[in-house]
C-alpha positions in Angstrom: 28.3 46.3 56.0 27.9 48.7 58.8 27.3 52.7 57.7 28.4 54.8 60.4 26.8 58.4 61.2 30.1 60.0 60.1 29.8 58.1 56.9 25.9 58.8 56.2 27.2 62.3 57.0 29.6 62.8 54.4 27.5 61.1 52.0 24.7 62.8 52.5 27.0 66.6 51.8 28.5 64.8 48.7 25.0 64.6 47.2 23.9 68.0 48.0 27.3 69.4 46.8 26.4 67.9 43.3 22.8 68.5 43.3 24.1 71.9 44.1 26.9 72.2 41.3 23.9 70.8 39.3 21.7 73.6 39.5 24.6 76.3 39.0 25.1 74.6 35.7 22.1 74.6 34.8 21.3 78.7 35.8 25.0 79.5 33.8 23.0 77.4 30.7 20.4 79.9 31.0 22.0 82.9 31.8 21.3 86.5 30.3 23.1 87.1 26.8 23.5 90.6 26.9 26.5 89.9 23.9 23.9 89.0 21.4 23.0 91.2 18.7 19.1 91.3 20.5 20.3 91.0 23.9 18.2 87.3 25.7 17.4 88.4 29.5 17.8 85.5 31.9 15.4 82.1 32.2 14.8 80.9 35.4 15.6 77.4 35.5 12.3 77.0 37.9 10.3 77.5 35.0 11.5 75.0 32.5 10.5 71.5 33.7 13.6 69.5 34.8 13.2 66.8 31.7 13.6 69.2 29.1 16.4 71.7 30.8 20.2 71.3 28.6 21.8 68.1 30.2 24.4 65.8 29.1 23.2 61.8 29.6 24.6 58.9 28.8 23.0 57.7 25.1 23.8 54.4 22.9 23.8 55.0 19.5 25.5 53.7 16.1 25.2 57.4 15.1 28.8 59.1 14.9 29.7 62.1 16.9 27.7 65.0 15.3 24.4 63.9 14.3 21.2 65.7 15.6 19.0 63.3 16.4 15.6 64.6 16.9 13.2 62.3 19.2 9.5 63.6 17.8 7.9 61.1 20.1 9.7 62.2 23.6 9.7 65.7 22.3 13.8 65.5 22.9 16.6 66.4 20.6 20.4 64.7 21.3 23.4 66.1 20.2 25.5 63.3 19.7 29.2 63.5 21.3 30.2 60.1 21.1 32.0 57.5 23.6 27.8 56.7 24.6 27.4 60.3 25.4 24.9 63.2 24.4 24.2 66.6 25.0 19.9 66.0 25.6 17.4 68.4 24.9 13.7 69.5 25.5 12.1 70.7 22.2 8.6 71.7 20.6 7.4 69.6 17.6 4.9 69.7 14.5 1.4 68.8 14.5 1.0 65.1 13.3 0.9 65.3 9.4 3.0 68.1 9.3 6.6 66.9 10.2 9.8 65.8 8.6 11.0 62.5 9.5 13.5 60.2 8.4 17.2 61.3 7.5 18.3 65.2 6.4 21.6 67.5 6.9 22.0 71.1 7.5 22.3 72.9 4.5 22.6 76.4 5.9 22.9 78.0 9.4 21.6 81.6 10.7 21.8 83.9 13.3 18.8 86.0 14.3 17.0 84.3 11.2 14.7 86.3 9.2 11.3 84.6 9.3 8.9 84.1 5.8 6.0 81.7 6.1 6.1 79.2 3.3 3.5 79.0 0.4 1.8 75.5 2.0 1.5 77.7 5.5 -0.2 80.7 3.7 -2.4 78.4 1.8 -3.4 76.8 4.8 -4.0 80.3 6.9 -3.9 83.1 5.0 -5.5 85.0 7.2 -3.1 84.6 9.6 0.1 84.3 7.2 -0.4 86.3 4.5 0.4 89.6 6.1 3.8 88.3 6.8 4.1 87.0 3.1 7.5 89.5 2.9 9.5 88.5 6.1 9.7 89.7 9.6 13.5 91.0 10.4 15.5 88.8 13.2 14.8 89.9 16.9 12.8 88.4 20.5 9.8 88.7 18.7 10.6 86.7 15.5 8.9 83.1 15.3 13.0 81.7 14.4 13.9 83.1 17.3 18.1 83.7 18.3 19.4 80.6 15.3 18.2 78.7 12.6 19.5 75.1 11.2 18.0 74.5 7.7 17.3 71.1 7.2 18.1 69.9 3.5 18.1 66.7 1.5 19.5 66.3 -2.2 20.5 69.6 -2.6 16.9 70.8 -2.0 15.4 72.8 1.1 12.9 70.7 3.2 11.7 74.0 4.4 11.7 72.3 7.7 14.1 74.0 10.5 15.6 73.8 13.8 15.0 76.7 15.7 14.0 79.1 18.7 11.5 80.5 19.7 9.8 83.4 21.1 7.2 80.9 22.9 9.0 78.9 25.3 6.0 77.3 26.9 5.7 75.0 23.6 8.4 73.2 24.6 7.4 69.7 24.9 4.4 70.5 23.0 3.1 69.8 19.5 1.5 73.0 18.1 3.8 74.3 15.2 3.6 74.4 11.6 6.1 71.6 11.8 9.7 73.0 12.2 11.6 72.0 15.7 11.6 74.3 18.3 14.3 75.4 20.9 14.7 77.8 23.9 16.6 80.5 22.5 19.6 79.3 25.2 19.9 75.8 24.1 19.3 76.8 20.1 22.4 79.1 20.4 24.0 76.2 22.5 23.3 73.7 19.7 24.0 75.8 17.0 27.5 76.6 18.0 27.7 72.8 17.8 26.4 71.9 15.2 28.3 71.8 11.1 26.9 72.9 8.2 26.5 69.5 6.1 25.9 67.8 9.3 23.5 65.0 9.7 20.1 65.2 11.5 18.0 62.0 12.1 14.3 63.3 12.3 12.8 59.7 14.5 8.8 59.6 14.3 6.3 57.4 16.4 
């Protein structure tokens, strides 16, 4: 098969139109939220690595439309949409000892989440905790960060939840107390998803 230059041509502006529409996408998914009740200023795409910005990809599953399904390993969450589709994203983990894993569902939901260590975290560090023993209001500087997804099994709180964060370089890291962590954007993104009594799959290595 012979390419000619006209073809190579309009091939070549096809790609960069989409690698273009690509990138607006991806600055609208991290756009200022001046709506919310703590107004988010805007993220630079440029500073979140490319694996771990909001994407849809193709992803084969047995789980139904609706299930989180939380990737500990490859420090990636998936929304699942069905019809071998996902909405994919980057995400901070717990330390190894310290996380959930296996099946849970969402028992509540919050916005701007108030933030109260648990008893296990104040044990551990009370130095540290302790002080914040009776909550820390919602707002940019709270540990929840912009939503909260509280992860339940039996009826019971696992005291394990997905949420933002006021630290967005832990993304792809494993450095928390062992919730799931979020950039503010794609939280708010997933929590507008995302039922209550829906089912998260927590996968560990």
């Amino acid at each position: 098969m012979t390419i000619t230059r006209r073809g190579l041509l309009l091939g070549m502006s096809a790609l960069l139109a989409g690698c273009t529409t690509e990138r607006s996408v991806q600055r609208a998914n991290y756009a200022a939220r001046p709506d919310e009740t703590h107004p988010l200023p805007a993220m630079p795409v440029e500073q979140i690595k490319p694996e771990l910005r909001r994407t849809e990809v193709a992803y084969d599953t047995s789980h139904p439309a609706g299930t989180i399904v939380v990737d500990t390993p490859a420090r990636r969450l998936y929304y699942v949409l069905g019809e071998g589709m996902a909405v994919r994203y980057g995400i901070g983990v717990g330390r190894e000892g310290l996380a959930l894993r296996g099946g849970a569902y969402i028992g509540r939901k919050a916005e701007w989440p108030t933030w109260t260590p648990t008893a296990n975290m104040i044990r551990r560090d009370p130095e540290k905790n302790l002080k914040y023993a009776g909550g820390v209001p919602g707002g940019i500087n709270n540990p929840l960060g912009a939503r909260a997804l509280y992860l339940y099994r039996h009826g019971n709180d696992t005291h394990f939840r997905i949420h933002g964060t006021n630290a967005p370089s832990s993304i792809g890291q494993a450095m928390s107390s062992g919730c799931i962590r979020m950039l503010n954007h794609d939280i708010i993104d997933l929590y507008a998803r995302a039922e209550v009594g829906g089912r998260v799959v927590v996968i560990q290595a």
